[in-house]
C-alpha positions in Angstrom: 75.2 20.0 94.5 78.1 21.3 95.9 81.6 20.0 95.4 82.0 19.5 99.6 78.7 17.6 99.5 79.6 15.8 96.8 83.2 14.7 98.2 81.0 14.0 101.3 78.8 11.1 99.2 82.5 9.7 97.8 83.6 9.2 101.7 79.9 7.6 102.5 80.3 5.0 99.7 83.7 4.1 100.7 83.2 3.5 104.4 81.3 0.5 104.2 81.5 -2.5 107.1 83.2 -5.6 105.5 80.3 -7.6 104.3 79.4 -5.2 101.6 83.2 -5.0 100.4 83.0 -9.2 100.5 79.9 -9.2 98.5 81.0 -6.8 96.2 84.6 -8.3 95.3 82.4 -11.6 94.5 80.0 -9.3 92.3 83.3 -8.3 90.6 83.9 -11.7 89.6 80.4 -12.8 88.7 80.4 -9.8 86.3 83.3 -11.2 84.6 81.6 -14.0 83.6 79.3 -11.7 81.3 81.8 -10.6 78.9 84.4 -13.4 79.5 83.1 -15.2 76.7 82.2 -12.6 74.5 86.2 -12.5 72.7 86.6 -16.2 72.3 83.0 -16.0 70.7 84.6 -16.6 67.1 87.2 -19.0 68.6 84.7 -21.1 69.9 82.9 -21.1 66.5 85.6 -21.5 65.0 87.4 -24.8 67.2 83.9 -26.2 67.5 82.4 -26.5 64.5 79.9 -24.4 65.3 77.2 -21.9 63.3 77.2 -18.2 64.7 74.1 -18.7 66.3 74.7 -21.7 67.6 77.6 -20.0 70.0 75.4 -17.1 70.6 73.3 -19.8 72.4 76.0 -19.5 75.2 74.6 -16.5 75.8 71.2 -17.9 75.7 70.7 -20.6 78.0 73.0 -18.8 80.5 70.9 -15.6 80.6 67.6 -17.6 79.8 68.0 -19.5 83.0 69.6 -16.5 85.2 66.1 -15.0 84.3 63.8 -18.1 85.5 65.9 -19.1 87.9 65.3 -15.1 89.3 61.8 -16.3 90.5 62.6 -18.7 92.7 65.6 -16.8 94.6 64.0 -14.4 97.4 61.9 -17.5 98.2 65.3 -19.4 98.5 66.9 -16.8 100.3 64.0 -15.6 103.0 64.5 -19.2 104.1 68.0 -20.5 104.0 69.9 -16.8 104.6 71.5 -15.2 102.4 74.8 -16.1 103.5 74.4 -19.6 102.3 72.2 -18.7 99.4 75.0 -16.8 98.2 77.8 -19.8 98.7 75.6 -22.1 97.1 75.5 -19.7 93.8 78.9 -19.3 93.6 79.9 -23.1 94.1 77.2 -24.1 91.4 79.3 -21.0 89.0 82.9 -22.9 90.3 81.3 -26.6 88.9 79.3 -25.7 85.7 82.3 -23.1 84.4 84.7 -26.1 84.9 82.7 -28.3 83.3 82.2 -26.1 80.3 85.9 -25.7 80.2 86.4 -29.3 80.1 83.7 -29.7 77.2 84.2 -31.3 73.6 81.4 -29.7 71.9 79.5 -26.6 71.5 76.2 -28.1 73.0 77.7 -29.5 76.4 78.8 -25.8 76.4 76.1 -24.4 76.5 74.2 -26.6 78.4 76.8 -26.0 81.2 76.5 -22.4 80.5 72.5 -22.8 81.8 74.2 -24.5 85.2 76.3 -21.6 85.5 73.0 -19.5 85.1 71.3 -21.1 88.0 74.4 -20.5 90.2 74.8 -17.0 88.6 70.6 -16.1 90.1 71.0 -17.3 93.4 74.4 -15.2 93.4 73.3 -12.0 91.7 69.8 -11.4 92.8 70.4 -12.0 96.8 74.0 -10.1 96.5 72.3 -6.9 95.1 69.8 -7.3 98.4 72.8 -7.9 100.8 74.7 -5.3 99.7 71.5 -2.4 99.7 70.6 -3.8 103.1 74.1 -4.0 104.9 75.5 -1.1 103.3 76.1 2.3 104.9 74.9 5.8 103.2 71.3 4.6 102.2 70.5 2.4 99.2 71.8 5.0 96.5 75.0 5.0 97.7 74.7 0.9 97.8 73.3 0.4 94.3 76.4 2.5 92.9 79.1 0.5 95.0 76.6 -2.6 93.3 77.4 -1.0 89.4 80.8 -0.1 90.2 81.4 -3.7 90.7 79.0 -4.9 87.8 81.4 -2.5 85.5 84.4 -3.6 86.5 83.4 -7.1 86.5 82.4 -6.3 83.2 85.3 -4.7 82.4 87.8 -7.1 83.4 86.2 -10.4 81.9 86.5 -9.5 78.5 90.2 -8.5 78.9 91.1 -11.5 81.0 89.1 -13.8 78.4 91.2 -12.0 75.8 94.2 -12.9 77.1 93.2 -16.4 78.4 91.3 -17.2 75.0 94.4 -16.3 73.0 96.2 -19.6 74.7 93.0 -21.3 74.3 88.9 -21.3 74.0 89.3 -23.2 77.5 91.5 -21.0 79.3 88.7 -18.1 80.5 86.3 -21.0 81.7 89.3 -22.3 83.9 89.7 -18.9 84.9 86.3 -18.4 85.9 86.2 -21.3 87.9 89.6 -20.1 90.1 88.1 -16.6 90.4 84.9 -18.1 91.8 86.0 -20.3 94.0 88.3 -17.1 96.1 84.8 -15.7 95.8 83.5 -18.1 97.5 86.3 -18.5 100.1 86.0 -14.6 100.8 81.9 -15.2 101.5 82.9 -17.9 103.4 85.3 -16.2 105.6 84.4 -12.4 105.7 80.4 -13.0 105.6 79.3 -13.3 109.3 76.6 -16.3 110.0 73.5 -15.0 110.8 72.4 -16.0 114.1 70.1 -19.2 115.3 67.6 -16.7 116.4 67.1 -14.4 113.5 63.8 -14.8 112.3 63.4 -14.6 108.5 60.0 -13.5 106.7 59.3 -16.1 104.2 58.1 -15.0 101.3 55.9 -16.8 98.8 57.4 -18.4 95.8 54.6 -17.0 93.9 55.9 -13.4 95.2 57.7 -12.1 92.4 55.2 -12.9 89.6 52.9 -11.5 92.4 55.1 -8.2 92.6 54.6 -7.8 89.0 51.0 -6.2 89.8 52.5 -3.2 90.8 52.5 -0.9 87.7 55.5 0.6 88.7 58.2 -2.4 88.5 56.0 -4.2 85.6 57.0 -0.7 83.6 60.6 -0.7 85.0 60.7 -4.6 83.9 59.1 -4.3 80.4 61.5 -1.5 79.8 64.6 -3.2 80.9 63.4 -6.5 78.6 63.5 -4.1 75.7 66.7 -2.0 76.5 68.6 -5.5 77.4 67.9 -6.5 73.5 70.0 -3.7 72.9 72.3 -4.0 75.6 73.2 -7.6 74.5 73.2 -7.0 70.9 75.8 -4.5 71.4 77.8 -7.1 73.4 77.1 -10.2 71.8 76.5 -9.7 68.6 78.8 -7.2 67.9 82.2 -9.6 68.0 80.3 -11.3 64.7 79.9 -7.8 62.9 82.2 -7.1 59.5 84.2 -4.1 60.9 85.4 -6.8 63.5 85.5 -9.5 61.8 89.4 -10.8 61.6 89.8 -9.4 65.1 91.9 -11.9 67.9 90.4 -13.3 70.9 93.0 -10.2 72.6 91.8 -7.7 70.1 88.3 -8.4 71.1 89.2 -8.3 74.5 90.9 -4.9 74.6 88.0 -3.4 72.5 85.1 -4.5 75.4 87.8 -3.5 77.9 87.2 -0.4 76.9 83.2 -0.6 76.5 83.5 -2.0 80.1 85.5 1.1 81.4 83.0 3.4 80.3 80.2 1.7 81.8 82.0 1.5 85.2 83.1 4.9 84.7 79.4 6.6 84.1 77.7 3.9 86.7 79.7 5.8 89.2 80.2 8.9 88.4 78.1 10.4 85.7 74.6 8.6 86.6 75.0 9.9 90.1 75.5 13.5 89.3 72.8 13.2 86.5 70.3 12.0 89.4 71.2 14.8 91.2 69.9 17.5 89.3 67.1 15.7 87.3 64.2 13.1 87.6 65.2 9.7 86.9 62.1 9.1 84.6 63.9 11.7 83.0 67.4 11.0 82.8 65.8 7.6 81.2 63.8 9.7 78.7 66.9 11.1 77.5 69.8 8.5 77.7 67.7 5.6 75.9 67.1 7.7 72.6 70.9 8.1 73.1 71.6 4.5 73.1 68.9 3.9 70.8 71.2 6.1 68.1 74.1 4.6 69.0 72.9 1.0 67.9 71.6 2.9 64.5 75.5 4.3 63.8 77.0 1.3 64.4 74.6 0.0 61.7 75.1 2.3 59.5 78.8 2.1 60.0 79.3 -1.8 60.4 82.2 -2.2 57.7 83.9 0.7 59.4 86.3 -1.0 62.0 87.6 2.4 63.9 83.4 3.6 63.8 82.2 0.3 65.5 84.7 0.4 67.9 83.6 4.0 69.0 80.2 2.8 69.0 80.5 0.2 71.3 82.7 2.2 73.7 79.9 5.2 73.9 77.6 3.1 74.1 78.9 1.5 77.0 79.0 5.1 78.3 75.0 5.2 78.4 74.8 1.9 79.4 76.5 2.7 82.9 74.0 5.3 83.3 70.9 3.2 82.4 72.4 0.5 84.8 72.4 2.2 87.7 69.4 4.6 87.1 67.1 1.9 86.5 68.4 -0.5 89.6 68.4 2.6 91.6 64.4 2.8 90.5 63.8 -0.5 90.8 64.5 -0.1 94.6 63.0 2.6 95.0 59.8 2.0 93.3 58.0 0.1 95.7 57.6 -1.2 99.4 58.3 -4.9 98.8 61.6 -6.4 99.8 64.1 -6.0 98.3 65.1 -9.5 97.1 61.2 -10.0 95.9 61.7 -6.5 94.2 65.1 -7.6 92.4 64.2 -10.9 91.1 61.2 -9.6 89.6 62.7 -7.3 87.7 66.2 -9.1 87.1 63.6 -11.9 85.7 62.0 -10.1 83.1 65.0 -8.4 82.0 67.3 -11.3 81.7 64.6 -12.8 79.2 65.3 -9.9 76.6 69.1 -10.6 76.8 68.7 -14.0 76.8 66.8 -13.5 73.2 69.0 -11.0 71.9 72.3 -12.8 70.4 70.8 -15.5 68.7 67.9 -13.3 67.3 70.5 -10.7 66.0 72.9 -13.6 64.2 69.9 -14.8 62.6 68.3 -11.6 61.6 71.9 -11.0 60.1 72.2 -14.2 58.1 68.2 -14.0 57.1 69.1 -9.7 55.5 72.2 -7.8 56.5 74.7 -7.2 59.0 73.5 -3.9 59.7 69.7 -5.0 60.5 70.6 -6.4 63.9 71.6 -3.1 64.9 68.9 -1.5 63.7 66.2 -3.7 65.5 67.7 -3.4 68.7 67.8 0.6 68.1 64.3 -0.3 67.9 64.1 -2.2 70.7 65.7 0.5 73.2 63.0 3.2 71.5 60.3 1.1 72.7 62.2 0.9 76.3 62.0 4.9 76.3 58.3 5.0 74.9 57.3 2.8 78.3 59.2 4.9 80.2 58.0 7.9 79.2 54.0 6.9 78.4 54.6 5.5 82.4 55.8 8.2 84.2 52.9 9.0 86.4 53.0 5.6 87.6 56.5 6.0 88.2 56.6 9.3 90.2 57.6 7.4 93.6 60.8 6.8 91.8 61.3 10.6 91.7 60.1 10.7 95.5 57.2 12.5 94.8 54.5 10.0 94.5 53.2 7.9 97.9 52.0 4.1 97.0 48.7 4.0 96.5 46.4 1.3 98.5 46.0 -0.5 95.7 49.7 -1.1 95.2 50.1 -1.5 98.7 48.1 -4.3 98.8 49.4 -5.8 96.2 52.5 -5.9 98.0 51.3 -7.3 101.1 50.0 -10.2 99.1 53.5 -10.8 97.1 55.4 -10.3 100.1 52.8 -13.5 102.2 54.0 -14.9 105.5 54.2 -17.9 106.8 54.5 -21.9 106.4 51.5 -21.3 103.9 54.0 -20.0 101.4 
C-alpha cells in the first residue's frame, strides 16, 4: 500500500459526522472503567479486608454480567433506538459506579460492579453498531476509530485510577461516575433523535444464541473466550504477581498506562497495515502464538520486576492487534446485523474474562505464582488452534468466501421480524 493511499485512509477515519466522534468520546470513558480498578486492586484488598480473589471478583461479576447482559441488547436496541439504549447504559454506569464508591465492604462492591456491567452491555455492544453504521470510510475504518477509543479508554483508566486511588480506593469510582455522566450529557446533546417514522427491524431476543449457528462467529467467539483468559490474566492478575508486589496504586497505574499505550498504538496503526498485506485468519495465526509466549515469559520471569513490566507492555502491543483484527472479523464474517452480530460474540467472550482473575489468584494460591501465567499461555494457544483448524469456515473474513445457504438461513432466522419476537 502506498504511503498516499495510506495518508488517504488516515483523512477518511478522521472525517467523520459528529455522532460517531459523540459515541466514541463516551467509548473513551467506558473503556476507562476496565483498567480503572485494576491499580487500587491491592488497596482495595488491602482497606477491605479482603482475600485476593475475593477482589478479583470485581472483575467477575462486572464482566460476567456485561457478557449475559450482551444477549439481550440488539433486542433492546432494534426496539427502543439506539439513542436511548445508549443513555440508559451510561446512566445505569453513572448510579452503580457511585454506589460502589460509596460502599463499606468488598461484597456491595462487587455486587455494584455487576450493575455497572448491565449499564456497561447496553453501552458497549449498541455503541460499536452506531459507530460501524454512522461512520464514514466503510466499517474498517469505523472498527479502528472503535479500538482507538477502547485503547485510550484503556489507557487512561488505569492512570487516572492511579492517581485517584493514591488519595483513596473511592476516588476512581467517583471519578467514573463524573466521566459518565459528561458522557452521557454529550449523547444527549450531540446524538440526533431518530425520527417518529423510522421503522426499526425487531429482532428476536433469541437472535444472538440463534446467530451462534453460523460457524463462522461461533469460531470467532470460542476463540475470543479463550484469548480473553489471557487477556484478563495479564490485566488482572498481574497487579497480585511478586515482581509487582510492593508497587503504589500510582506505580500500578503508570505501568498499565503504558500496557494501554501500546494497545491503542498497534489497534491503530499496526493492525491496519498488518491487514493490509495479509489475511486476517493469518495475522491471528501468528500474533496469538506471540501473546501466547508473552504470558509464558512473564511466568517464567514473575520475581523479576523490570521483566514483568516489559511483559505486560508487549503484550499489550499484540493485544491491540488481536482487538481490532478479530472485531474487524467479527463484522465482517456474516450478514446479520450488526448489533445481533456484536452481542453474540461480545457474549461469549466476556465469559472467559469474567473467569479469568479469580481463576488465576486461585490457581496461584493452590501451586505458584508463575502457573497462572502459564495456563492462560495455554489458553491463548487453544484461541490460535480454533483459529487456524477454522479457517475455511472463516474465508469470508478474508473476502474470499460467499455465505453459504445454510448460513444464510441461519441468519434469516436469528435476525426474525416482527411482534412475534
Amino acid at each position: 500500500m502506498s504511503a498516499t493511499h495510506q495518508g488517504t485512509d488516515r483523512v477518511r477515519i478522521l472525517k467523520q459526522p459528529r455522532t460517531v466522534w459523540a459515541v466514541a468520546f463516551a467509548c473513551v470513558i467506558a473503556f476507562m472503567g476496565i483498567g480503572l480498578v485494576d491499580p487500587i486492586l491491592p488497596a482495595i484488598a488491602s482497606e477491605l479486608k479482603a482475600t485476593p480473589t475475593q477482589t478479583e471478583y470485581l472483575f467477575t461479576s462486572y464482566l460476567l454480567v456485561t457478557g449475559l447482559m450482551m444477549l439481550i441488547t440488539s433486542f433492546v436496541s432494534s426496539r427502543i433506538g439506539a439513542r436511548m439504549t445508549l443513555l440508559i447504559g451510561l446512566a445505569l454506569i453513572v448510579v452503580f459506579a457511585l454506589l460502589a464508591a460509596l460502599s463499606g465492604s468488598v461484597e456491595a462492591v462487587i455486587g455494584f460492579r455487576a450493575g455497572w456491567g448491565l449499564g456497561n452491555a447496553l453501552f458497549i455492544s449498541t455503541a460499536l453498531a452506531t459507530i460501524v453504521g454512522a461512520a464514514s470510510g466503510g466499517s474498517s475504518a469505523a472498527i479502528i476509530l472503535y479500538e482507538a477509543a477502547l485503547g485510550l479508554g484503556i489507557a487512561v483508566g488505569p492512570l487516572l485510577g492511579g492517581l485517584l486511588g493514591s488519595i483513596s480506593w473511592r476516588g476512581p469510582f467517583f471519578g467514573v461516575a463524573t466521566l459518565m455522566a459528561i458522557a452521557f450529557i454529550a449523547i444527549l446533546i450531540l446524538l440526533p433523535h431518530e425520527g417518529g417514522d423510522v421503522v426499526r427491524q425487531k429482532t428476536k431476543l433469541s437472535a444472538p444464541l440463534s446467530a451462534l449457528k453460523t460457524p463462522a462467529l461461533l469460531i470467532l467467539a470460542l476463540a475470543a473466550l479463550f484469548y480473553n483468559i489471557g487477556f484478563f490474566t495479564l490485566l488482572a492478575y498481574t497487579p497480585f504477581a511478586p515482581g509487582l508486589r510492593g508497587f503504589s496504586a500510582i506505580d500500578l497505574g503508570f505501568t498499565f498506562f503504558g500496557w494501554g499505550i501500546a494497545v491503542a498504538l498497534t489497534s491503530v496503526v499496526i493492525a491496519p497495515l498488518l491487514t493490509a498485506h495479509l489475511r486476517r485468519t493469518t495475522v491471528l495465526a501468528i500474533v496469538l502464538p506471540l501473546l501466547a509466549a508473552d504470558l509464558i515469559v512473564a511466568g517464567i520471569l514473575v520475581t523479576v520486576t523490570a521483566a514483568l513490566i516489559t511483559c505486560v507492555v508487549v503484550g499489550g502491543l499484540m493485544l491491540g492487534v488481536l482487538n481490532t483484527v478479530l472485531t474487524e472479523s467479527v463484522m465482517e464474517a456474516t450478514d446479520l446485523p450488526r448489533s445481533v452480530a456484536s452481542s453474540s460474540y461480545s457474549a461469549v467472550r466476556f465469559l472467559g474474562g469474567a473467569a479469568a482473575p479469580p481463576l488465576a489468584t486461585a490457581i496461584a494460591a493452590a501451586a505458584t505464582p508463575a502457573v497462572p501465567f502459564f495456563v492462560a499461555g495455554a489458553s491463548v494457544l487453544v484461541a490460535a488452534v480454533l483459529i487456524f483448524a477454522g479457517r475455511r469456515a472463516l474465508g469470508r473474513i478474508n473476502g474470499d468466501v460467499e455465505t453459504s445457504e445454510v448460513e444464510a438461513e441461519v441468519e434469516a432466522e436469528a435476525i426474525g421480524v416482527g411482534e412475534s419476537a
